[in-house]
N, C-alpha and C positions, 0 to 999 in steps of 0.2 A: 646431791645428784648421784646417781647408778653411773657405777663402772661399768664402761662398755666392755662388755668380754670376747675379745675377736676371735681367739679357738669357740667360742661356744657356738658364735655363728657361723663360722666354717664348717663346723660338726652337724649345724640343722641345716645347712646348705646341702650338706652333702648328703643328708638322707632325704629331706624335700624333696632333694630335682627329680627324684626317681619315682615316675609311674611306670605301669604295670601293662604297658600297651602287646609287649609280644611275648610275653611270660608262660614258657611252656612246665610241662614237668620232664620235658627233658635239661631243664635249666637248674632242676634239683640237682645238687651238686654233693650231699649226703642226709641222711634222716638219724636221728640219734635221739631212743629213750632218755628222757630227764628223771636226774634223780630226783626223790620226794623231796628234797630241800628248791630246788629248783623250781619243783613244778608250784609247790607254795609259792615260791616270788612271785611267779608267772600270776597266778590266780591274784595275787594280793597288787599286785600293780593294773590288771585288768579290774579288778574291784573300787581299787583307787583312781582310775580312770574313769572307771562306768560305775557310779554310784548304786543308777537305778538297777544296773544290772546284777549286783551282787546275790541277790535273795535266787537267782536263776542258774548261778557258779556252779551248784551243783550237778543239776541238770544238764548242764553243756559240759563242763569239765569234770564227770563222776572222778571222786576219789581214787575208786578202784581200777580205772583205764588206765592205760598208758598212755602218757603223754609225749608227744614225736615234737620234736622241733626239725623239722627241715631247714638245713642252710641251703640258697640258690645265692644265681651269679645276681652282681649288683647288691649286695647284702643283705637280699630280702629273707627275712626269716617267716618260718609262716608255722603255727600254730595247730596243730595237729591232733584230732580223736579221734578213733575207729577210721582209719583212713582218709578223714573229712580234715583239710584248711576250716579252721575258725577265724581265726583273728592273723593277723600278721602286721609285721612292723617292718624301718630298714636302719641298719646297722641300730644303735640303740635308743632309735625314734620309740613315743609311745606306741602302744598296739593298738590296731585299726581291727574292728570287724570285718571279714569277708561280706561282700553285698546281700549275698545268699542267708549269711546269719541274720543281716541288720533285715532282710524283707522278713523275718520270722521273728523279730523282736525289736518291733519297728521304735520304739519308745523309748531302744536306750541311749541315744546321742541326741545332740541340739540339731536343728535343721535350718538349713537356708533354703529357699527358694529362688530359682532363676527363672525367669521369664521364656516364652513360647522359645522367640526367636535363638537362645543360647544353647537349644536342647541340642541342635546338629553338631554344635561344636564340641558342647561334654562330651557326647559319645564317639568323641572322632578322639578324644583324650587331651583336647587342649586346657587350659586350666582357667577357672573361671573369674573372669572381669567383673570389677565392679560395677561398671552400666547391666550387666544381665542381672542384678541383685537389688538392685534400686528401682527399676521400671516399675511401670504400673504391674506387673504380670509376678514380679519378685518380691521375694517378702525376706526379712532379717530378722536374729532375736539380739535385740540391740543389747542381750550381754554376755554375749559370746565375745571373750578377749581373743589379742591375738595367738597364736600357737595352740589351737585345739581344734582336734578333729571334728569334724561338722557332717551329716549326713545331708547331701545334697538333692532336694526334690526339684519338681518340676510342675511349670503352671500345667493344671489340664488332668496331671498324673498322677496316680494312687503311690506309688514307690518310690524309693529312693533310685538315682540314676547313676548317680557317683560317691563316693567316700571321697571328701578333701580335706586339707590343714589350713588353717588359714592363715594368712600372709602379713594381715591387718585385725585389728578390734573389730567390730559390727557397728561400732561408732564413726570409726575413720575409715572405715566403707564408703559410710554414707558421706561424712563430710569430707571427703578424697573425691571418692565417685570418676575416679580413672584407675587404669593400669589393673594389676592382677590382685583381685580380695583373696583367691582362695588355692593354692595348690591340688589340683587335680590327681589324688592319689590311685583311684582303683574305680572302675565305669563299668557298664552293662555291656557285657561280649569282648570286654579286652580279657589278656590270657589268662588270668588268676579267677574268672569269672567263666571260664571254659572249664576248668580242671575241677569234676566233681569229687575224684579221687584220687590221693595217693596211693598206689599200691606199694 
């Protein structure tokens, strides 16, 4: 039997609860060049995360740019080229693509589906219930475990709507089918989705 680790889930509690509902860049609290040893982790832990993504690394993270990590309040760290948020994370959660990346590289995360009626609520930033994922209108990839980022679509809708984590398996989704499948991290018009640039 797994030792339960109560710091580790205090630690993903405490970057989970946090979406990105009123995230300005007045909330940037400072931007700081990473050294090349750095910015290799970065690239190699986003490669490690986003498999499919890797062969792209280059093209979105050129070598030769500079790479910005902006720290904001709430720990959110956010990922930075040519003045552009790519990816961001909080405190040392994995890193999430900006929405704006994941509609221009729609391929590299696994997807859930929520149903018509959950769309008001995603974009309102509530976090998504396992009845809007199970319905006739939701669809799941029954092997998405628990604790990875998920690109959240929509019945009806060409795009992703929201970046979430998920709370539960895509198994215990379905055989749950209450309470919250998915932590709602980053949605269409919340603040990180306003800020096209850092200057």
């Amino acid at each position: 039997m797994l030792k339960h680790d109560e710091d580790n889930d205090m630690r993903c509690h405490q970057w989970r609860s946090c979406n990105l509902p009123v995230f300005t860049s007045e909330e940037v609290t400072g931007q700081n060049q990473v050294k090349a040893s750095v910015q290799r982790k970065i690239r190699q832990n986003i490669a490690d995360e986003y498999p499919d993504l890797e062969p792209l690394l280059d093209e979105m993270l050129p070598k030769k740019s500079p790479l910005i990590v902006a720290k904001c309040q709430n720990h959110i760290n956010l990922v930075v080229v040519n003045n552009v948020p790519l990816f961001f994370n909080v405190r040392d959660g994995p890193y999430m693509p900006t929405l704006r990346l994941l509609h221009q590289y729609p391929g590299i995360m696994k997807k859930f589906r929520v149903d018509r009626g959950a769309i008001k609520f995603v974009l309102a930033g509530a976090n998504i219930m396992c009845p809007g994922l199970t319905s006739a209108g939701g669809d799941l990839d029954e092997e998405v475990p628990v604790d990875l980022p998920v690109a959240i679509m929509a019945e009806g809708k060409e795009h992703a709507l929201a970046i979430g984590y998920t709370k539960m398996s895509a198994k215990d989704i379905k055989c749950v089918n209450k309470g919250i499948g998915v932590d709602n991290m980053h949605y269409l018009n919340d603040g990180l989705w306003k800020i096209l640039h850092l200057d």
